[in-house]
C-alpha positions as YAML, in Angstrom:
chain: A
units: angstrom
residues:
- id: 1
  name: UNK
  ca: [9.24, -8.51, 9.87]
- id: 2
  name: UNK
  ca: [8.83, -10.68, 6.56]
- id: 3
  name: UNK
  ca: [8.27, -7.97, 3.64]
- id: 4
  name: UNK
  ca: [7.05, -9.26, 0.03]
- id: 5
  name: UNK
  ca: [9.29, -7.98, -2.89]
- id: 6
  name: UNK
  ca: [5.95, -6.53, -4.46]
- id: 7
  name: UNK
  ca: [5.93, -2.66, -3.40]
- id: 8
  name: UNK
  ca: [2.27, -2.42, -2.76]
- id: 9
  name: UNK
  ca: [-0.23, -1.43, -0.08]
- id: 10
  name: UNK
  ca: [-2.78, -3.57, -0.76]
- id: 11
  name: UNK
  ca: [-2.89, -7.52, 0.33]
- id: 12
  name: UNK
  ca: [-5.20, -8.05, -2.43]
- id: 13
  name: UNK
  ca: [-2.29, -6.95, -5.17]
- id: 14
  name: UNK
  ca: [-0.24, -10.27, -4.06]
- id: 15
  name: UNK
  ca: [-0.83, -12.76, -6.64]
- id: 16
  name: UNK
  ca: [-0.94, -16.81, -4.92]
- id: 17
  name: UNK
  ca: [2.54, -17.27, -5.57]
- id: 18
  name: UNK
  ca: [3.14, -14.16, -3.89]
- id: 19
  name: UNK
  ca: [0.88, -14.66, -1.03]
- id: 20
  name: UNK
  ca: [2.47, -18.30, -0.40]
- id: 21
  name: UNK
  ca: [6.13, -17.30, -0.12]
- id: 22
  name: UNK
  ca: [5.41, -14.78, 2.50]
- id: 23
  name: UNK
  ca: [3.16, -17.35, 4.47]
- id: 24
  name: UNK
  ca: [6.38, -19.84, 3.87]
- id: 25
  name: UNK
  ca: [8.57, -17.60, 4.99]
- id: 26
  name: UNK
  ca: [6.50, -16.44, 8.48]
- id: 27
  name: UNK
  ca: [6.17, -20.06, 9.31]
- id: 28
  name: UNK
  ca: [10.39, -19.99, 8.85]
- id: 29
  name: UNK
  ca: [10.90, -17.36, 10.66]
- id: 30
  name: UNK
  ca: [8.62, -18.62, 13.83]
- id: 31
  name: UNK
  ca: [10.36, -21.76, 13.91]
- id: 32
  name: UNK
  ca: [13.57, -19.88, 14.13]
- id: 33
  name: UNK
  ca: [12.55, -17.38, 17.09]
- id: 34
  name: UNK
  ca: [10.65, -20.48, 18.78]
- id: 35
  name: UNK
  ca: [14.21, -22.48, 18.57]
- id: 36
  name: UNK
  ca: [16.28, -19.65, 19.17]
- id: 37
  name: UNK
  ca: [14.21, -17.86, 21.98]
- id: 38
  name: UNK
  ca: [11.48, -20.17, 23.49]
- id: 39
  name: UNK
  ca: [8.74, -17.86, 23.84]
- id: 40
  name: UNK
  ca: [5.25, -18.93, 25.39]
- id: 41
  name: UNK
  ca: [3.76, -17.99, 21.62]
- id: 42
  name: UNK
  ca: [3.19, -15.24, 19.08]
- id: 43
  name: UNK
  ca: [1.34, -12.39, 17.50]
- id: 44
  name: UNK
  ca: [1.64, -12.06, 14.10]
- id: 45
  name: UNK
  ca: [0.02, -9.67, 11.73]
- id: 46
  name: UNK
  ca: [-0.30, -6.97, 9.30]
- id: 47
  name: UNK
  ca: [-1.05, -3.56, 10.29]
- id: 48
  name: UNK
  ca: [-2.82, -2.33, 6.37]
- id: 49
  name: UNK
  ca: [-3.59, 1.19, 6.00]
- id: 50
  name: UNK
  ca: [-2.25, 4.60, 8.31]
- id: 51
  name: UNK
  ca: [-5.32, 4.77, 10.06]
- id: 52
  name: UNK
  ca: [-5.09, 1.15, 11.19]
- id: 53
  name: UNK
  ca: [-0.87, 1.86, 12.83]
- id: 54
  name: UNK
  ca: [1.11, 0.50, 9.67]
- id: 55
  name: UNK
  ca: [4.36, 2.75, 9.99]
- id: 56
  name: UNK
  ca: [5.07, 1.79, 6.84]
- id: 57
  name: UNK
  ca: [1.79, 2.32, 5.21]
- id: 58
  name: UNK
  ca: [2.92, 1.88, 1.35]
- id: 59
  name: UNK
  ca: [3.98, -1.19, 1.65]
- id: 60
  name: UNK
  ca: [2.63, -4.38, 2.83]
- id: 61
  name: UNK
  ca: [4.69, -6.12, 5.71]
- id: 62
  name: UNK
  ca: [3.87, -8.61, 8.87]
- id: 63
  name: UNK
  ca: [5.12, -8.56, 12.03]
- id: 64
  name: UNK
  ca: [6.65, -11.43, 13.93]
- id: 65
  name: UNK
  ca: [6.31, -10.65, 17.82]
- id: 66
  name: UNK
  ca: [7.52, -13.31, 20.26]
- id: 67
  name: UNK
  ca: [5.68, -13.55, 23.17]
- id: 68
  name: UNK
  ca: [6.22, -14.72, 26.80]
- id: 69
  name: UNK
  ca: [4.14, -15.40, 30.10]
- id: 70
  name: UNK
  ca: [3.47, -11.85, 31.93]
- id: 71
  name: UNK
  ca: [5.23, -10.00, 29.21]
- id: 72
  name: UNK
  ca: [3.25, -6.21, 28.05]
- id: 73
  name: UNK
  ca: [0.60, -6.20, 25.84]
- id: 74
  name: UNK
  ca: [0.49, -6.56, 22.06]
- id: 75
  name: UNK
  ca: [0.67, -2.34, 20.70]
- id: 76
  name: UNK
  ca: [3.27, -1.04, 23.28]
- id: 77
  name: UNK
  ca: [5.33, -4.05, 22.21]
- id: 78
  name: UNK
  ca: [5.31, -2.83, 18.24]
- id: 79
  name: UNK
  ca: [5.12, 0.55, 19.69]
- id: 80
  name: UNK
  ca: [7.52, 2.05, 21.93]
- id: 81
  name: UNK
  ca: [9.49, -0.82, 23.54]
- id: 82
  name: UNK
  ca: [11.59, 0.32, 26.14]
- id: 83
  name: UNK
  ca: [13.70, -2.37, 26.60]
- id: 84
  name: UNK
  ca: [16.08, -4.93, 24.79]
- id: 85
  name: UNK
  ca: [17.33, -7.46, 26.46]
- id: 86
  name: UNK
  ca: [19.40, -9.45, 24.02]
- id: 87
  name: UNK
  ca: [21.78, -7.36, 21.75]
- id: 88
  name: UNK
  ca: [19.97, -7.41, 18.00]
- id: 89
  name: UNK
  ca: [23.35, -8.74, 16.75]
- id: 90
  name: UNK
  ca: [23.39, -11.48, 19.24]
- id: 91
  name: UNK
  ca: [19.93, -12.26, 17.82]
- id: 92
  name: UNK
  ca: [20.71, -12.03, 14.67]
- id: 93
  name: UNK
  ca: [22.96, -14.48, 14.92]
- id: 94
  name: UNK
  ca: [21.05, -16.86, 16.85]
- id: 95
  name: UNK
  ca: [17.90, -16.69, 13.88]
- id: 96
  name: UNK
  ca: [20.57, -17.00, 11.18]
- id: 97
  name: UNK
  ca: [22.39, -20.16, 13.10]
- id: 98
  name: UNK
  ca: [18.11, -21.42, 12.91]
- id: 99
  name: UNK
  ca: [17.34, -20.82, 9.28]
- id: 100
  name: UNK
  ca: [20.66, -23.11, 8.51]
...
């Protein structure tokens, strides 16, 4: 998840500056989980607003969702997943080892 400093709900409230470091910092971050996890591709996005499934609906935030070949579908993945199959520390590591 890549999170702007500005505490706001609105996309529009990000000034250009603002707006650039978070798209700097996606592109970062999907180089890291390509290296450290070689998925097939991604979905990433911004869920704006309750009524469109932000969980965290005062503050703006995008999600970084690997993806592989025959893996579930896009919601149940930022939804309920039911199953992790790399410890997060493990994977921490890994994304950390990237960003180096």
């Amino acid at each position: 998840m890549v999170v702007p400093y500005k505490h706001t709900a609105e996309l529009s409230d990000l000034s250009d500056e603002e707006t650039l470091e978070v798209m700097v910092l996606l592109k970062k971050m999907q180089a890291a989980l390509k290296k450290t996890s070689n998925p097939d591709g991604f979905n990433i996005g911004s869920n704006l607003g309750k009524v469109a499934g932000a969980g965290i609906d005062q503050h703006v935030h995008f999600h970084i969702v690997p993806r592989w070949n025959g893996d579930t579908n896009f919601m149940p993945v930022l939804g309920d997943t039911k199953l992790i199959s790399e410890d997060m520390r493990d994977t921490l590591l890994k994304i950390r080892k990237a960003l180096l």
